[in-house]
C-alpha positions as CSV (number, residue, x, y, z in Angstrom):
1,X,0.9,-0.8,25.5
2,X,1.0,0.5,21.8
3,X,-2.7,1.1,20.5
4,X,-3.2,1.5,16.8
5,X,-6.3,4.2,16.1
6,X,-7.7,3.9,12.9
7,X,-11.0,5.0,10.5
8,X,-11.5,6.3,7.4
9,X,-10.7,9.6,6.1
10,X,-12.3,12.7,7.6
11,X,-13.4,10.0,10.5
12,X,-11.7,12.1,13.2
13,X,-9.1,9.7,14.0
14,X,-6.4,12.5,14.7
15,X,-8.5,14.2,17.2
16,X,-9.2,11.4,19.2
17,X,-5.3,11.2,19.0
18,X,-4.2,13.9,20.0
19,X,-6.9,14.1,23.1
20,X,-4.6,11.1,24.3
21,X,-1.5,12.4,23.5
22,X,-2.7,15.1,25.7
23,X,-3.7,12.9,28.6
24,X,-0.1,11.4,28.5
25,X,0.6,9.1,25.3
26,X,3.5,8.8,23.6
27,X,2.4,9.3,19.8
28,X,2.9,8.3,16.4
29,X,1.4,9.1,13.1
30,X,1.9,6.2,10.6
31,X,1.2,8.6,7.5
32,X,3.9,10.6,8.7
33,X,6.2,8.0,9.0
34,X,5.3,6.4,5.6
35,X,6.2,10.6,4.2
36,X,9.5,9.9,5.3
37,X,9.4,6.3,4.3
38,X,9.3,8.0,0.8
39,X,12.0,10.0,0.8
40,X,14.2,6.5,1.2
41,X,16.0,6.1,-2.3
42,X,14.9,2.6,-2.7
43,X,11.3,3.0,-1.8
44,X,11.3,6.5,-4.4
45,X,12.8,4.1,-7.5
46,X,10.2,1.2,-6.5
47,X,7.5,4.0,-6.7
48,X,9.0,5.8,-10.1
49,X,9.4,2.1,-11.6
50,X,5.7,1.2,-10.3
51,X,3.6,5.0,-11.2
52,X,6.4,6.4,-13.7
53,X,9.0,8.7,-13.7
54,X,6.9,11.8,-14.1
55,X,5.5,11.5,-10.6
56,X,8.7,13.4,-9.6
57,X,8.9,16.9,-9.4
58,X,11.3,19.2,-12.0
59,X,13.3,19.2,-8.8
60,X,13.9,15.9,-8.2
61,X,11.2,15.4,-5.2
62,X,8.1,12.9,-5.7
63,X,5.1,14.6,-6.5
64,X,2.7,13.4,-3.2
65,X,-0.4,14.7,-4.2
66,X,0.0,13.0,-7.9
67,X,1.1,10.0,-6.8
68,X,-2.0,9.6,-4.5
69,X,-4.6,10.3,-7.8
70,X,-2.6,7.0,-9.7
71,X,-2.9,5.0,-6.4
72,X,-6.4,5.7,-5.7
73,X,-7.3,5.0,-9.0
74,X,-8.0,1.5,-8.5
75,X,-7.5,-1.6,-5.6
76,X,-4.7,-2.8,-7.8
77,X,-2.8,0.7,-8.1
78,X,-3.5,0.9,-4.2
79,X,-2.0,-2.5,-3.3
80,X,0.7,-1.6,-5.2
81,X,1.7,1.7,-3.6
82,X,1.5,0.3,0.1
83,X,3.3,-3.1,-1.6
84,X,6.2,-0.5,-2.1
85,X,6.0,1.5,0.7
86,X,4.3,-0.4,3.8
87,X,7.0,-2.5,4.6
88,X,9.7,0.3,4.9
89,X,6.5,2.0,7.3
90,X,6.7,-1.4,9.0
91,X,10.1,-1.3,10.3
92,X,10.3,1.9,11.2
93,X,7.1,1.8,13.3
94,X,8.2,-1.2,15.4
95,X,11.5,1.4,16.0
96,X,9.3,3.3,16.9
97,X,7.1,1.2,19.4
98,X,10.6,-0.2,20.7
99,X,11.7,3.3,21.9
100,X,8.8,4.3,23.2
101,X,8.5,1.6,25.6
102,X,12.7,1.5,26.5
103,X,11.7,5.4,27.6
104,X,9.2,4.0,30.2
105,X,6.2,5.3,28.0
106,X,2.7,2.9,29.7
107,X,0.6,3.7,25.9
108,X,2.5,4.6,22.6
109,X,-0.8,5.8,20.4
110,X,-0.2,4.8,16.4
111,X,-2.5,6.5,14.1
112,X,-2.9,4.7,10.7
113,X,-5.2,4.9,8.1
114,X,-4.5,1.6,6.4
115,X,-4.1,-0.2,9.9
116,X,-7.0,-2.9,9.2
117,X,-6.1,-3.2,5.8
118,X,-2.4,-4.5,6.3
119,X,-3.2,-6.4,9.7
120,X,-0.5,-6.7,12.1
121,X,1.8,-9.6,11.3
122,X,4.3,-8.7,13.6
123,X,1.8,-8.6,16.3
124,X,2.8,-4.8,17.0
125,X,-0.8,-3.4,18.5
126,X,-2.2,-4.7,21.7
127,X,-5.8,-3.1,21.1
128,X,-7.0,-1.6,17.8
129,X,-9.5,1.6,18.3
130,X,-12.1,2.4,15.4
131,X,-12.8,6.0,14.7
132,X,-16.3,6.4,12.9
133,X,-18.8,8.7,11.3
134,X,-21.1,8.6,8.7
135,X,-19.9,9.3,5.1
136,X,-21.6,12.0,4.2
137,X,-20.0,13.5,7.4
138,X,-16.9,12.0,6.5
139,X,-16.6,12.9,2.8
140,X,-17.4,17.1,3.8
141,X,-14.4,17.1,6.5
142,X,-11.9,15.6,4.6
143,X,-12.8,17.9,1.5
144,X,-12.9,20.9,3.9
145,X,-9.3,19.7,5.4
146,X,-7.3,18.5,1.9
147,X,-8.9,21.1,0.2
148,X,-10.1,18.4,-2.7
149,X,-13.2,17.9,-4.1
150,X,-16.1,15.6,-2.5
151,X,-15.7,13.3,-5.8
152,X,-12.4,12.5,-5.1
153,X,-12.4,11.8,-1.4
154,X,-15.4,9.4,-2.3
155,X,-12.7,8.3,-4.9
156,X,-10.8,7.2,-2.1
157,X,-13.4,6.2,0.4
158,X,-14.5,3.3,-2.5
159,X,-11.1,2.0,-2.1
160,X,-10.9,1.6,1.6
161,X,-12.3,-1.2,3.6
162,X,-16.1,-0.6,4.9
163,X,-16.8,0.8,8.3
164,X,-18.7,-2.2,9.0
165,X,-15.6,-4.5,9.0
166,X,-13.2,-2.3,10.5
167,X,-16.0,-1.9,13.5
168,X,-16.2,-5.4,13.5
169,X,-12.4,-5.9,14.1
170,X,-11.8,-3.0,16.6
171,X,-11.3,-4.0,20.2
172,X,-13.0,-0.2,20.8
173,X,-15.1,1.9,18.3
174,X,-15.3,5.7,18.6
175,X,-18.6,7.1,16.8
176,X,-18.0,10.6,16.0
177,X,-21.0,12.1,14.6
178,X,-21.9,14.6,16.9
179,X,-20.0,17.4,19.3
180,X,-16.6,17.7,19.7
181,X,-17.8,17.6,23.9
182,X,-19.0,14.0,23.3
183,X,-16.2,12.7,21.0
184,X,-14.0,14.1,24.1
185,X,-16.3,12.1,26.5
186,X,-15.7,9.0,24.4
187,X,-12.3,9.5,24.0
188,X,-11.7,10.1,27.5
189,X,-13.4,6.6,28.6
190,X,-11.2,4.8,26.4
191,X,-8.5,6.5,27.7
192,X,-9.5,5.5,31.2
193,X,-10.0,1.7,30.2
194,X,-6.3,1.8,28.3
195,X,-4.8,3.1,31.6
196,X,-6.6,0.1,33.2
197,X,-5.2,-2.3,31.5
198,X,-1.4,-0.9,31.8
């Protein structure tokens, strides 16, 4: 079974994944994946031709961190960078997925950020988990973790879809706004229901 885990940023997505990589699930991180997506020569010329040539570095690498200001600057600077780069995460995830389950694996656990926004056309994900919280919880962990300012990651919380949609299309939701004991708790359920249905 491959589960796709998803939420906004500073949601607590990644804990909830790795408490089930810990029970026993394979694991993959989609952001990962789309790093290395970027260090494909035809996905770094799409992004120099799309966000200009001085997103690269002075040695030759892309600059990450400014390439993720121009994308989050707007929806249409957004769609364009996971245009460029989302179909390249695509293929290597369904490698992925495909792997897992030729090693005997029961639940590969995909963590994705953009999981909702992109939808699943090949059909990949056979339940879709929603991490929550609210944003003001949200917005102070993930400037406490990137080490950016509150104003940016509500730069980049504007740009994603609401937690009320992406709660409405979860097949489970995970509300973490309270102890790291009870996200466990909740975590550990699901976990108990996904081995269920293997």
């Amino acid at each position: 079974m491959t589960v796709g885990v998803t939420g906004g940023i500073g949601s607590g997505k990644s804990t909830v994944c790795a408490l089930l990589q810990a029970w026993g699930a394979d694991y993959a991180d989609a952001d990962r994946v789309g790093h290395t997506a970027l260090e494909d020569s035809e996905v770094q010329a799409a992004l120099l031709d799309a966000f200009g040539e001085d997103i690269r570095n002075s040695d030759g690498t892309l600059d990450r961190r400014e390439l993720g200001k121009r994308a989050f600057v707007s929806d249409a600077s957004r769609e364009k960078l996971t245009g460029v780069v989302w179909p390249e995460v695509g293929r290597r995830l369904r490698e992925i997925a495909e792997a897992s389950k030729a090693s005997g694996a029961e639940i590969l656990v995909i963590e994705a950020s953009v999981l909702l926004e992109h939808g699943d056309p090949d059909h990949l994900y056979e339940a879709i988990v929603v991490v929550t919280a609210d944003e003001e919880t949200r917005v102070k962990r993930a400037s406490d973790r990137l080490g950016i300012s509150e104003a940016e990651v509500r730069g980049r919380v504007r740009h994603q879809m609401s937690e009320k949609e992406k709660i409405e299309r979860a097949d489970h939701v995970i509300v973490n706004d309270s102890s790291l004991d009870v996200l466990e708790r909740q975590a550990r359920s699901l976990w108990l229901e996904l081995k269920r249905r293997t």
